[in-house]
N, C-alpha and C positions, 0 to 999 in steps of 0.2 A: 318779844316772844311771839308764838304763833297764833295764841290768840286774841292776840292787840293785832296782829295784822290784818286779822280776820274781819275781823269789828271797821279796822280804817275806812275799810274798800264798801261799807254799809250793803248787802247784797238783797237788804229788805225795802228796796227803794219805788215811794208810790209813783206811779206812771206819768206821765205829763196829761194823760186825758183824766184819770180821775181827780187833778190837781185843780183842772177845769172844771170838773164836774162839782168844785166845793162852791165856787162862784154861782151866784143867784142869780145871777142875769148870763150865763152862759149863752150863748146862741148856737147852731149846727156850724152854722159857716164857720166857727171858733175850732170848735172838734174836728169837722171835717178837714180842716186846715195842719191838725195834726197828724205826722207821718206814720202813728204804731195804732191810728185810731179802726184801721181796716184790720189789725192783728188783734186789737183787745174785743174786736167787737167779733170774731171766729173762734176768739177763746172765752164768749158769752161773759164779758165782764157785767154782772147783772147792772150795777148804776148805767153802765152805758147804754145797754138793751134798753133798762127802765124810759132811758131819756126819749131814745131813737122810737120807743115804740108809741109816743104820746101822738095822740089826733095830726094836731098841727106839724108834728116833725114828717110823720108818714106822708101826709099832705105836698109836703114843703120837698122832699124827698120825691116824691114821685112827679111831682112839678119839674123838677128839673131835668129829668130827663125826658120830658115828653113834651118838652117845647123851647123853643130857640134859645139860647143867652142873648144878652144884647149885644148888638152889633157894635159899638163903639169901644167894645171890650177888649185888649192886646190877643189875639190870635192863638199865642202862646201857651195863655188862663181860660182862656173864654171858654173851654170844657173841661176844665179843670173840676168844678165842683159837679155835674151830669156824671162826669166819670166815677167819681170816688161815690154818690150819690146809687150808680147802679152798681158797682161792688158791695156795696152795703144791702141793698136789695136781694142780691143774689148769692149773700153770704153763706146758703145753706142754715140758716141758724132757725131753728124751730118758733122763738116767739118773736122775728120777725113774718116769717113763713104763716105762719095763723092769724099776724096782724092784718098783712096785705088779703090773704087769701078767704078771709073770715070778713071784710070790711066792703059792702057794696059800692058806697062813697068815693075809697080808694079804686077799687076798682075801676069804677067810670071815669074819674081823671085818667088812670090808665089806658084804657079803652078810645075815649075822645081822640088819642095822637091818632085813629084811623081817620076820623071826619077831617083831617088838615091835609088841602087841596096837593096835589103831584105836582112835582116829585119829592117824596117825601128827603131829609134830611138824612144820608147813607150811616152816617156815628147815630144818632137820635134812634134811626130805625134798628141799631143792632142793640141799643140800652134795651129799648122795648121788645124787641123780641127776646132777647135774653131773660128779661124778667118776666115775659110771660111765661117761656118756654120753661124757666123754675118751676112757676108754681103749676105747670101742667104736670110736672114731674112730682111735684111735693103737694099739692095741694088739689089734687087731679077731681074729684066727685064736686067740689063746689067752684074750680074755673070751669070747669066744663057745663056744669050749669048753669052757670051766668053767661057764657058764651052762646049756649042753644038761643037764650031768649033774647040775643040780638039776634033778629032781621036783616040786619046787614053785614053780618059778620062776612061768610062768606065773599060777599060782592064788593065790601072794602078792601079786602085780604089782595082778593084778585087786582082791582085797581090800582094798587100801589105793587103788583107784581114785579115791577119791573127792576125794586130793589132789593137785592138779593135777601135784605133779611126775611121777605115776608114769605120766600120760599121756603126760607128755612123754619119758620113758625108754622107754617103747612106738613111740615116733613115731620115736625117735633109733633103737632098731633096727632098724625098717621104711626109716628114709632113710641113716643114714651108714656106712654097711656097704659095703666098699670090698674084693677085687673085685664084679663082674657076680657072677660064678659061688657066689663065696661068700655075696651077699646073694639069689641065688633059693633057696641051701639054708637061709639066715636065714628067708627067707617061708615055706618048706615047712614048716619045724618049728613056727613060727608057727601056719600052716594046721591041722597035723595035729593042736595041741594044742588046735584050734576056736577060737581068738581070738576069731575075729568073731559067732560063732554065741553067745560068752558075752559078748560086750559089747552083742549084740542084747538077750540074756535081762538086761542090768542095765536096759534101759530099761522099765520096770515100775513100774505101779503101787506095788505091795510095798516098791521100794527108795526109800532116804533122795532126796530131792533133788541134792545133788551130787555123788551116786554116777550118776544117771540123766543130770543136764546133762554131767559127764565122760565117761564113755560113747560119750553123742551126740555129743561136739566130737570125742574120737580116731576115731568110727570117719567122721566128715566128712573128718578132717585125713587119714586113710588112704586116704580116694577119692581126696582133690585129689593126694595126694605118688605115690599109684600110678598116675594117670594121667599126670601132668606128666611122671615118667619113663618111661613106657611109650611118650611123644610126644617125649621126648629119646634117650633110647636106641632107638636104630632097628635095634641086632643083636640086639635081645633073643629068646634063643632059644624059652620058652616065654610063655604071657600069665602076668602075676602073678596068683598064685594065690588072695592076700586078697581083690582086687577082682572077681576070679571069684566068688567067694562070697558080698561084699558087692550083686553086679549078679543073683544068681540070683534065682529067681523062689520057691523054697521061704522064703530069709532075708527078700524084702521082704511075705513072708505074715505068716512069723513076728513080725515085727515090728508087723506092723498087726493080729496076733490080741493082742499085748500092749497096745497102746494102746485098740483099742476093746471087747475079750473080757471081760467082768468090771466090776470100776470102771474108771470113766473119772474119771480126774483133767488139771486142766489142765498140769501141769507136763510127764506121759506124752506126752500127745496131741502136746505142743508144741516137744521132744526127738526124738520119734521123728518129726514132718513135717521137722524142720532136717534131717534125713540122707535122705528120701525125695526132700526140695529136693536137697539135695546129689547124689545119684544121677541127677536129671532136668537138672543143670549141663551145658549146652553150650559152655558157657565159662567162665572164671575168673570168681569174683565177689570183689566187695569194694574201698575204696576204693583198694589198691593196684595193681588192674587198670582202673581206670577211664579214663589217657588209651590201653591197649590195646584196650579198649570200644570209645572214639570212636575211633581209625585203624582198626580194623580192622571197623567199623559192627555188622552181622548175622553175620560170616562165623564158621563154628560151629570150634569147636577139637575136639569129641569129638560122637559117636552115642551116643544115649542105646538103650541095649539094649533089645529086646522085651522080653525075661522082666520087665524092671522093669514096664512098663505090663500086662502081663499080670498079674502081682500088686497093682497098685493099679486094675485096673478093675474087678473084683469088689466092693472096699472103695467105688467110689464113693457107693454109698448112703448109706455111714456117714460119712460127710465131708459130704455135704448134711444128715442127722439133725446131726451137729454144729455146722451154720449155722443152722438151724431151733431147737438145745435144746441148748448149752452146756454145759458144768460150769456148777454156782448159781457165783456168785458176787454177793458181798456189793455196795448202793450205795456208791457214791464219789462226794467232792469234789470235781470239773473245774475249771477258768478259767472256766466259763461256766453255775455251779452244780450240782445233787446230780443224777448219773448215774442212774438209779435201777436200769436192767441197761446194766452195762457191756456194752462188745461182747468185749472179752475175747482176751487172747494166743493162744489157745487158734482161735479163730475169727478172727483175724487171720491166724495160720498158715494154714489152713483154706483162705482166701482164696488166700493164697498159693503153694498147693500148684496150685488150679483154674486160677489164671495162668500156672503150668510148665506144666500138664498142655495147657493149650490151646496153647500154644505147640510142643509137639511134631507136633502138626494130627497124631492119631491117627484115624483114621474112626468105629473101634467108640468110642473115647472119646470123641468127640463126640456119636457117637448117644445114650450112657449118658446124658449133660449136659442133652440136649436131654429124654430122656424124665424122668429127673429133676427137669425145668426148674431147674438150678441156677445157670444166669446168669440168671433170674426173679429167683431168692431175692438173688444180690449185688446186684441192683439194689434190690431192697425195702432190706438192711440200706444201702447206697453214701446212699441216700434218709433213712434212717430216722436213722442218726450222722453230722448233717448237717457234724461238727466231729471227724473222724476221719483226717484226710488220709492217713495211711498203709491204711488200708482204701479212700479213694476212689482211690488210686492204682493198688494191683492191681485193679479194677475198668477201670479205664483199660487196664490191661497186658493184663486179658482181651478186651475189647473192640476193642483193635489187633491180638491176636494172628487174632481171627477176622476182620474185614476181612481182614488180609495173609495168607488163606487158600489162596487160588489161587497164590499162591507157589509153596508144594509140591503141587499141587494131584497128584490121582491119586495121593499118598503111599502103599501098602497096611497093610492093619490089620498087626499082629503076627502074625499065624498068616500070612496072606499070604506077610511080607514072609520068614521059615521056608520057605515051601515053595519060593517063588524060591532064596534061598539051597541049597536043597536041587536044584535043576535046572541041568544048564550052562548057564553064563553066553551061550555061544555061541547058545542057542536063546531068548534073551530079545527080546523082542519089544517097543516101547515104544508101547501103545496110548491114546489119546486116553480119559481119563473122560467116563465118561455126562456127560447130561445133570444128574442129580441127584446129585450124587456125596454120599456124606456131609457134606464138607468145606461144599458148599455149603447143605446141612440147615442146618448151623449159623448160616449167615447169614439163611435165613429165619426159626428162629429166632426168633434177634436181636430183626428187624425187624416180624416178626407174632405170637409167642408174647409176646414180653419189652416190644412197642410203643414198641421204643428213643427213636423220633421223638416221640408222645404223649407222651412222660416227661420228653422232655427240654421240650419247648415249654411243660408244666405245670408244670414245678420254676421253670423261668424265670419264670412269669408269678407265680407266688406269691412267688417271692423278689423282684418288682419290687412287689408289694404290699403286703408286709412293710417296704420301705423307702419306699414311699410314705407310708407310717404312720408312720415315725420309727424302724422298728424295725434291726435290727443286719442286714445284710449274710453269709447263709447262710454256714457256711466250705467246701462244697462246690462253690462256683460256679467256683472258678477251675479245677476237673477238669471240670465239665460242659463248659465253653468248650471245653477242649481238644478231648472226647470226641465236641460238636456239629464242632468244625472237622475231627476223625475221618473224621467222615461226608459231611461237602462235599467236600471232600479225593477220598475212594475214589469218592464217586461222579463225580466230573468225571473223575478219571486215574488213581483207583487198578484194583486188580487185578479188582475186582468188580463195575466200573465201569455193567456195564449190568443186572447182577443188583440194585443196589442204587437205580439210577434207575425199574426198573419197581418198585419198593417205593412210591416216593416218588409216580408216577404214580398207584400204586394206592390210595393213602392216600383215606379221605373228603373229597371238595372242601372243605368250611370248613377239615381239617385240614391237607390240603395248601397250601392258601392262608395257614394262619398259618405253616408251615414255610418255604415262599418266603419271603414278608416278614419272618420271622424271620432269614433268611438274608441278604439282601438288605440288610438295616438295620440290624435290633442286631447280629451279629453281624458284621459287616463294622466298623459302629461300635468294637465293644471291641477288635475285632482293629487296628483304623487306631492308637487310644489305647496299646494294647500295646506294638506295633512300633517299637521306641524302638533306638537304638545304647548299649550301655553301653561306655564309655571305648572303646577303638580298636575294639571288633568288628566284622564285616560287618557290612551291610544284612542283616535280617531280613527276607522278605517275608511279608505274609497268606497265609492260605489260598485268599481271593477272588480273588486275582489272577490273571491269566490266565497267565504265563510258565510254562512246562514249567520246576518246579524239584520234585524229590525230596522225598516224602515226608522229614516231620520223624521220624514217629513210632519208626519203626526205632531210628534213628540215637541219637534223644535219651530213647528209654525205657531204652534198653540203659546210655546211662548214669545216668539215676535210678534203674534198677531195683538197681545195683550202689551207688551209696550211700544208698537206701533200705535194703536189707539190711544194709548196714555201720552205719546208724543202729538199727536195729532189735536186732542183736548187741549196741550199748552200752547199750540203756536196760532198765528195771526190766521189768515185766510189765504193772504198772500204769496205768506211762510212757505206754501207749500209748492206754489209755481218758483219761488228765487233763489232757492237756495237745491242743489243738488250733489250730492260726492261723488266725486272724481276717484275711479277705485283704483287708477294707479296709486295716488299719494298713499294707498292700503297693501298695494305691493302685491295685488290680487288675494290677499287674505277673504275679500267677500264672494269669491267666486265658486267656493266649493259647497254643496248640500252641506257636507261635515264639518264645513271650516270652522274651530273653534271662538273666533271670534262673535258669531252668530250666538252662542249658545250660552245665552246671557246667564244664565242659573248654573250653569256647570263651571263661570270661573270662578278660581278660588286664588285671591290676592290675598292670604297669608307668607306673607314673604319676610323674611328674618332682617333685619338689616340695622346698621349703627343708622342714629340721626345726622350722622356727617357723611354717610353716604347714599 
């Protein structure tokens, strides 16, 4: 019958840990040995708690994960009990949470794995940061008090920097600090013990490699988490004081007297522009922000501070010396044969700094540019590593940023925009810019300094040469396409619209006559071939066409530019001089502003289909 079935199957069956738990001489290693002992002990079976929470268990417990197993142990085990040991620590379970967190004893066994000499143990140091990083979240008013009254909290932290957990124990007490009031006295003591001023000083020549890349990523991850809640918490009573310091104009010195002061290596140069990037972020980057990119197009999330651009406008010399003369680096083997001077991470950052900076449309920083001529020189290299696409893209990114200039146009330098803020607001006056504003320097430029239009109609005709002859298909050509549809684009309806047609006017008749007809023909041609629909997308249109439609370039750089960077984060240094795409194998798909392919948010791969085809 059905209730003798019921009864057979016994469904009231004691667990294998409490079975243990009836034995007198039980040990942890016993328990911990059992596989449901990490499920009984989240579903607070009290015996087990009772056991685990005794002196010697938390002791015994916390021992193991803050110091080596022994080494003649099978490889396989030998973390076997540290592992199950910090899952139980970090159980979430409240009267574990009050044992560790309430126990001074505990604590400093915890504590001691900082005084054990570099390089710490990369598994050991993630137990320990995980279990710290708990009870800063659960236990937050008494780790943090036992933490202030180490001395050397700080200066350990930093010494074992070089493994990533300790970054991330840095980051956890900068974000999970719970209340307000108690995480801005977190930030002050932070502040006061100079954090930032000595994670500036590891990015240095002098220090190992991944003391310098760790460094440069917390003190990134400290901009975004201090901005993010400085734009979430909206009572906050003072500004955060890290990124006060991080935004100053003395740390962004300091920092660029350690990257370029002395030797220059490319690792330094290449660490400290990722946090100069990071400080000139107007909005979130990365492929996790990217369909916020595309809904929310141009619209800026944060103001990039004067004092930053004031401390990198002096440097701008030494960022063009670094596009001009590199760190040596050694030839390398490409896809498409021996490099013989790489263009180098180092100068791909480089680039990618001149792409922030022109996008802030600063006046004095344009005028530096222009006297500099350093969008001369991106066009030499954009030209010269015709198979470099991540360098021919911030080329691209600079090139948009100065067209879409009259945007902000009238923008004031830094000391300007200072002394306004120093005047009531009430007596502001919004006056028309000159005629020659800086802003539009830059467009001339462009267009008469850098012979945008001559470079481009030459590159074309040589790469139609080179394929006339049999030979390979530039990998360049699909950003020049872009770059030419740029300038047909602004000039028919963008913002510079008649600044950039008297350009075109003024060009020498045979020149202007191959730019028409260039326009007119090929480009029209590649741009007709281009404009394809991938699977359900809108209609694409050309640039030729005549309908008032919006600029591409805003919309769809802001989302290449966010996973260019997220591709640039995952690959080697290398990565970026060896590998290049060849745009025929693309069938010219990347050659258009509109080409759907680019427009990484707008494809939509819901496609119907049987699993057999």
């Amino acid at each position: 019958c059905p209730i003798t079935m019921f009864w057979k199957f016994d469904l009231n069956t004691t667990s294998h840990v409490d079975k243990l738990l009836d034995k007198e001489d039980v040990t942890l290693e016993e328990l911990m040995d059992e596989d449901d002992v990490l499920q009984e002990c989240k579903a607070q079976n009290r015996r087990l708690l009772d056991f685990l929470c005794q002196q010697h268990c938390m002791e015994q417990l916390v021992t193991l994960i803050t110091h080596e197993p022994p080494l003649d142990m099978d490889e396989k085990v030998r973390f076997k009990y540290p592992n199950t040991a910090c899952e139980l620590l970090t159980s979430d379970v409240p009267q574990i949470n009050d044992k560790l967190g309430g126990d001074e004893t505990l604590l400093n066994i915890l504590y001691d794995f900082l005084d054990h000499e570099p390089p710490l143990n990369p598994l050991l140091a993630s137990f320990f940061s995980k279990t710290i990083g708990n009870l800063i979240a659960r236990k937050t008013e008494q780790v943090i008090a036992f933490l202030r009254k180490k001395d050397k909290f700080i200066s350990l932290v930093l010494k074992h920097i070089d493994t990533s957990a300790m970054m991330d124990l840095l980051l956890r007490l900068i974000s999970c600090v719970e209340p307000a009031a108690l995480r801005h006295d977190v930030l002050n003591w932070l502040n006061e013990a100079k954090i930032i001023q000595r994670l500036v000083e590891l990015i240095h020549s002098s220090q190992d490699e991944d003391r310098q890349s760790n460094a440069s990523q917390t003190l990134c991850d400290i901009i975004r988490l201090s901005r993010d809640q400085s734009t979430q918490l909206q009572d906050v009573p003072e500004p955060d004081p890290l990124l006060t310091a991080l935004e100053s104009q003395e740390c962004v010195e300091q920092l660029l007297r350690n990257m370029f002061d002395g030797e220059q290596t490319e690792n330094c140069i290449v660490n400290g522009t990722q946090v100069l990037l990071t400080l000139l972020e107007t909005r979130r980057s990365g492929v996790e922000g990217l369909m916020d990119s595309y809904t929310q197009g141009f619209e800026r999330s944060y103001t990039v501070n004067s004092s930053i651009l004031h401390g990198i406008e002096p440097r701008l010399k030494d960022f063009h010396q670094l596009l001009l003369s590199p760190p040596k680096r050694s030839a390398i083997l490409t896809t498409i044969g021996v490099l013989e001077e790489p263009l180098g991470n180092a100068r791909l950052h480089g680039s990618r700094l001149i792409a922030a900076l022109l996008h802030t449309n600063t006046p004095s920083i344009n005028q530096e540019l222009c006297r500099l001529s350093t969008m001369d020189l991106l066009l030499d290299l954009f030209f010269k590593y015709t198979w470099n696409n991540f360098l021919h893209f911030q080329v691209e990114l600079s090139i948009a940023a100065i067209l879409s200039h009259s945007v902000q146009e009238g923008k004031p330098t830094p000391s300007e925009q200072e002394s306004k803020e120093e005047a009531p607001s009430g007596n502001a006056a919004k006056a028309e810019p000159p005629a020659n504003t800086p802003e539009n320097l830059m467009v001339t430029h462009l267009f008469q300094k850098c012979c945008l239009v001559q470079r481009i109609l030459d590159a074309w005709e040589a790469n139609d040469k080179i394929q006339a002859e049999g030979g390979m298909r530039r990998g360049n050509m699909g950003h020049l396409t872009r770059i030419a549809n740029a300038v047909v684009h602004n000039m028919e309806k963008g913002p510079m619209q008649a600044q950039i047609s008297d350009f075109i006017k003024e060009l020498p008749e045979d020149c202007r006559g191959r730019w028409e007809s260039f326009v007119e023909e090929t480009l029209t041609e590649t741009n007709r071939r281009n404009t394809v629909d991938l699977v359900s997308t809108h209609h694409l249109h050309s640039s030729s066409e005549d309908e008032d439609i919006e600029s591409a370039f805003p919309n769809e750089l802001t989302l290449q530019q966010a996973f260019s960077e997220y591709q640039i984060q995952q690959m080697t240094a290398n990565f970026v001089d060896q590998f290049g795409f060849n745009d025929e194998e693309f069938a010219d798909q990347d050659d258009n502003i509109n080409a759907p392919f680019d427009r990484i948010a707008e494809i939509n791969f819901n496609i119907d289909a049987d699993d057999d085809s």
